[in-house]
Structure formats: C-alpha cells, structure tokens
C-alpha positions as a Markdown table, in Angstrom:
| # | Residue | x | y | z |
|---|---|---|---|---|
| 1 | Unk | -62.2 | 44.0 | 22.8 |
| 2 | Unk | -62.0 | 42.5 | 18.7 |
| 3 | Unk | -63.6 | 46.2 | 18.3 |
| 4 | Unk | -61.3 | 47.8 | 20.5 |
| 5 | Unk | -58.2 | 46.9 | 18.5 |
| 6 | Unk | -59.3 | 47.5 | 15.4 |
| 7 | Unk | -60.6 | 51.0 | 16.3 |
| 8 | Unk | -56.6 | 51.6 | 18.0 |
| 9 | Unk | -55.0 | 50.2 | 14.8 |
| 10 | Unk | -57.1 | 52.9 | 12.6 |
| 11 | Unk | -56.3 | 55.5 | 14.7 |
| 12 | Unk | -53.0 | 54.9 | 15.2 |
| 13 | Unk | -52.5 | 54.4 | 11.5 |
| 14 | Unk | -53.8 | 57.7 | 10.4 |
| 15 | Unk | -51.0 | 59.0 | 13.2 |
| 16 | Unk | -48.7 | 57.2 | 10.8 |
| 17 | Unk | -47.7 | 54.8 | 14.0 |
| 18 | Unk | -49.3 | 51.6 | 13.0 |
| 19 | Unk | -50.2 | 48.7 | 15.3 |
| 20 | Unk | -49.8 | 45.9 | 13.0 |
| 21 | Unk | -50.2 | 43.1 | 15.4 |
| 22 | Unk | -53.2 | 44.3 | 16.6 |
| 23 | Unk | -55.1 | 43.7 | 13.7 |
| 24 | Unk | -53.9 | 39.8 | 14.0 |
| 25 | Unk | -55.0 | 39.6 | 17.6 |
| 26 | Unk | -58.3 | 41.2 | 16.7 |
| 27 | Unk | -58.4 | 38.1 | 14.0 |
| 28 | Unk | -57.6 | 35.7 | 16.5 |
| 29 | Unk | -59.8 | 36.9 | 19.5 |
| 30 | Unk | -62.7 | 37.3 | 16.8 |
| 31 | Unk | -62.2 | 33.3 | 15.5 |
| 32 | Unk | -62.1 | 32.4 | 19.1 |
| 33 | Unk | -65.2 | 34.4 | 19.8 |
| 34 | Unk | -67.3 | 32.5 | 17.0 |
| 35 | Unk | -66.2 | 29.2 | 19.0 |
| 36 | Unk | -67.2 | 30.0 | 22.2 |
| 37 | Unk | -70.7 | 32.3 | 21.6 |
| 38 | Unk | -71.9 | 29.3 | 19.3 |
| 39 | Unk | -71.2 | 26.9 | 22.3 |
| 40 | Unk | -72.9 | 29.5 | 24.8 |
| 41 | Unk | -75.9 | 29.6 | 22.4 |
| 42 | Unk | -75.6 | 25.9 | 21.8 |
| 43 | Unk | -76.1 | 25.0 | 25.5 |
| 44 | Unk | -78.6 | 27.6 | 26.1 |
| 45 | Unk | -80.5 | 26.4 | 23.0 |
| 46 | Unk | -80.7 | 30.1 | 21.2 |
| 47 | Unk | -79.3 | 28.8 | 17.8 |
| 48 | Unk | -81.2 | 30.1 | 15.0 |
| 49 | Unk | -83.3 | 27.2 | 13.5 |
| 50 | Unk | -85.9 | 26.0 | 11.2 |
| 51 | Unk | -88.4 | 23.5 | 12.8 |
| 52 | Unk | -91.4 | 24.4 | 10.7 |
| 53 | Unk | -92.0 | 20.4 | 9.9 |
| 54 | Unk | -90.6 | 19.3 | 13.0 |
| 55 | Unk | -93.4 | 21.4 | 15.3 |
| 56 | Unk | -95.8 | 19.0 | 13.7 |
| 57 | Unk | -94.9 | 15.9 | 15.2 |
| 58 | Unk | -95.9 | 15.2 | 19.1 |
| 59 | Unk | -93.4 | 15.5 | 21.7 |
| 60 | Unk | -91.6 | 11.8 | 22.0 |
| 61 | Unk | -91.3 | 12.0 | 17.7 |
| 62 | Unk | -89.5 | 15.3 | 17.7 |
| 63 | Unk | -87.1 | 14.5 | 20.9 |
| 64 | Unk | -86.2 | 11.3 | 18.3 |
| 65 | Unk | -85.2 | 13.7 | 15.5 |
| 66 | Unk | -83.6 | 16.1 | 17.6 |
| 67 | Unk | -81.6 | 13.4 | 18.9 |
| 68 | Unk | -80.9 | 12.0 | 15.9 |
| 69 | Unk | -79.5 | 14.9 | 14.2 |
| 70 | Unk | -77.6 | 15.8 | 17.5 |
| 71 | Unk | -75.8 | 12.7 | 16.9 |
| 72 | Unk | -75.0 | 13.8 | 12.8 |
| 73 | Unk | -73.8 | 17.0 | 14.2 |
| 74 | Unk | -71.6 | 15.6 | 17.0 |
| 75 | Unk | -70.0 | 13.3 | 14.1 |
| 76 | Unk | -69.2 | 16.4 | 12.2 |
| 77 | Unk | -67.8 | 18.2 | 14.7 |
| 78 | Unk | -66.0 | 15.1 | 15.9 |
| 79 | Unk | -64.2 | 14.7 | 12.0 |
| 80 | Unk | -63.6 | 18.3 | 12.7 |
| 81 | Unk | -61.7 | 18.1 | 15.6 |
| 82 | Unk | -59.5 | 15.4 | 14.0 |
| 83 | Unk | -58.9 | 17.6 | 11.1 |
| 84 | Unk | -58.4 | 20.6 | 12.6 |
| 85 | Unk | -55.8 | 19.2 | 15.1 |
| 86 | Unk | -53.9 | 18.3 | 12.2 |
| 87 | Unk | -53.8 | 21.3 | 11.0 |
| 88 | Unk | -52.8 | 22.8 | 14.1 |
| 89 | Unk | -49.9 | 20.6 | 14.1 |
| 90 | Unk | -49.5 | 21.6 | 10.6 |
| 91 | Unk | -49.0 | 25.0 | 11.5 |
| 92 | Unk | -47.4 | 25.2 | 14.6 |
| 93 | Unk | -44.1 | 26.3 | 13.3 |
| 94 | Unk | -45.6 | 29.4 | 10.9 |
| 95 | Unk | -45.9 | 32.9 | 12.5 |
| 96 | Unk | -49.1 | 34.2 | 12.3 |
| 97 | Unk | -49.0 | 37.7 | 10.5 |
| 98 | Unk | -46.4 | 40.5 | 12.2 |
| 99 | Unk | -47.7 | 39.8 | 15.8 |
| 100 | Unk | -45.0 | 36.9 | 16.2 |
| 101 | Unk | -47.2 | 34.1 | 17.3 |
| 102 | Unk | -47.5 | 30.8 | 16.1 |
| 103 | Unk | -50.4 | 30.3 | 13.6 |
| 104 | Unk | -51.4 | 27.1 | 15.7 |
| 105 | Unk | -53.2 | 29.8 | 18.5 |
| 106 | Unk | -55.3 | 30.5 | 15.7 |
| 107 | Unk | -56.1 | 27.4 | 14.4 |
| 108 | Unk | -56.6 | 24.8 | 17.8 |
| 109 | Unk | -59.6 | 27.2 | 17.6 |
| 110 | Unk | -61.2 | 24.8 | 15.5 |
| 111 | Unk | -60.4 | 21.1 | 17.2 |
| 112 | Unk | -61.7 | 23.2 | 20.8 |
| 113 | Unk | -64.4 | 25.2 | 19.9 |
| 114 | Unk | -65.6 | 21.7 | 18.1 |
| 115 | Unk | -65.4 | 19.8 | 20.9 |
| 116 | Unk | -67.0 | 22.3 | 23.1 |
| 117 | Unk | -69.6 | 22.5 | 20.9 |
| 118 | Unk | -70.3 | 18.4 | 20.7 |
| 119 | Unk | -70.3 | 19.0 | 24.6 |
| 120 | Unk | -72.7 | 21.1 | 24.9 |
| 121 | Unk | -74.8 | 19.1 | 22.3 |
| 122 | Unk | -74.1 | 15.8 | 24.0 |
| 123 | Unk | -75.1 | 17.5 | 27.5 |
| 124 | Unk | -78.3 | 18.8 | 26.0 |
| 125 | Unk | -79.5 | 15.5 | 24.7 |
| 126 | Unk | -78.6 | 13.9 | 28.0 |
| 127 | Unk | -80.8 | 16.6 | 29.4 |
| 128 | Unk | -84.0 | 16.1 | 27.4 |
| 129 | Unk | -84.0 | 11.7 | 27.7 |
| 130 | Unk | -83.6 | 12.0 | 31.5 |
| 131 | Unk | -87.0 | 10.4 | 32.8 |
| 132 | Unk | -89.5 | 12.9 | 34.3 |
| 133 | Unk | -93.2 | 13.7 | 34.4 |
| 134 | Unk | -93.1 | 16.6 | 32.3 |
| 135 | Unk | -91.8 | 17.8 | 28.9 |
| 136 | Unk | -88.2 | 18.9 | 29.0 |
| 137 | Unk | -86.4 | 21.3 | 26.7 |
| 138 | Unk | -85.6 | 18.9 | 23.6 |
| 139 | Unk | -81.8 | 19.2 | 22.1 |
| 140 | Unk | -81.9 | 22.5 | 20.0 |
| 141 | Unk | -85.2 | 23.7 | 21.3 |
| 142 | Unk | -85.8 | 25.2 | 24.7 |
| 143 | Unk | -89.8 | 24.5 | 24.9 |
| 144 | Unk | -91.0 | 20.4 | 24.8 |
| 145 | Unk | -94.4 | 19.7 | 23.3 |
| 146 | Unk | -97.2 | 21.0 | 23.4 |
| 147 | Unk | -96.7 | 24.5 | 25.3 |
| 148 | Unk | -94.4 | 25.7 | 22.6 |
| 149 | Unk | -95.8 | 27.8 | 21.4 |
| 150 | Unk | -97.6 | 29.3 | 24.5 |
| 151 | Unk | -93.7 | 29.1 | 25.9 |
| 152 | Unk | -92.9 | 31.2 | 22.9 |
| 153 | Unk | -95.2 | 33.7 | 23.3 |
| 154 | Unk | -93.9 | 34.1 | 26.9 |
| 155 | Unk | -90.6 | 34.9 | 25.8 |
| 156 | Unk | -91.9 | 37.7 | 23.2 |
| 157 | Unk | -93.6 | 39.1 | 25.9 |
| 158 | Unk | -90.7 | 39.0 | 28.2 |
C-alpha cells in the first residue's frame, strides 16, 4: 500500500496533477508499519540478534539473561510510551503536512507500537518460565538449549 501511494503520487506528478496528501499517508502508514512488523517479529522471535556469548552458557543461565534484558527493554519501551503520549498530546492540534489530519495519528504510533511491543515481550518471557519437561523457546530466541543449533539447521533446510 506505503508503495502504492508513492508510485500514484509520481505518476500523477509527472501528469502535473499532484497527490500531495498521498505522500503523507504513505509516511504515516509506513511509521505505523515499523510498529506493528517489529511486534509481529517480536512475538514470533525473528528479530535480528547477536547471541554469540550468550550460546555459551547452558539453558537455565541464558533464559536468566534473556529475561533480564527483556525486562531493560520493556522499561524502555515503557519511558517511551510515557514520552511519546506526551507528544501526541503535544501535537494533536497541528495538521500533519497537506493531507489535513492531525499530526497526533502519526505520532500515538510511538506510545502503541511501544506497548505492543512490551506485550509481546512480556508474553514471550511468560512463555519460556512456564514449568515443563522440555526446553521452551527462551524470550528473543525461538530454539532453548542444547538443540539450537540442530533446530537452526532445520530451519535452513526448510
């Protein structure tokens, strides 16, 4: 769609009939998109990631880092909320570009996507300290222990 709009504006600008406010909604759907594909990959644990050191420890050690940073990140996004509600409030009254609507559409993307986000992150932790007799999916990583990397090597073949 964010594609779509952008390719009607050019065309319709070198017609010398302009869409101006599609190039604002392209913005807007395209901020809004970030939000909600980063709390799709989020829950379904695709994130890019480095866990070079991490891979090293056994399974119980990482699910304690994992967690631990989960909770970091879920602060964050928490303070960002709170900040970007403000400036939602902020900016309620200003018209975002020619398209008429209030700049506030475009920024509650922040305090939303950021609470989806500590959703998703909150739901994955749950997920991985529910009792069980196997390994489950830690926070940010979809394999547990030690079948990681045989898990991995699944997926590649997949």
């Amino acid at each position: 769609m964010v594609t779509f709009l952008v390719f009607i504006a050019a065309v319709m600008r070198f017609f010398g009939h302009p869409l101006i406010w599609s190039v604002d909604l392209a913005q807007m759907l395209f901020i809004w998109l970030c939000f909600l594909g980063a709390t799709r990959a989020m829950r379904e644990r695709v994130h890019l990631g480095v866990d070079f050191l991490v891979r090293l420890f056994p399974y119980a050690a990482r699910r304690l880092i994992e967690s631990a940073m989960a909770l970091i990140f879920i602060a964050f996004l928490l303070v960002l909320a709170y900040e970007g509600y403000k400036l939602t409030m902020l900016n309620w009254q200003r018209v975002y570009g020619d398209s008429g609507l209030s700049y506030a559409w475009v920024t509650i993307s922040v305090p939303i996507g950021s609470i989806l986000l500590s959703i998703s992150i909150l739901s994955n932790m749950i997920f991985s300290w529910r009792p069980a007799g196997e390994e489950k999916p830690l926070v940010f990583t979809r394999q547990g222990g030690a079948g990681a990397d045989a898990g991995q090597q699944q997926d590649a073949e997949a």
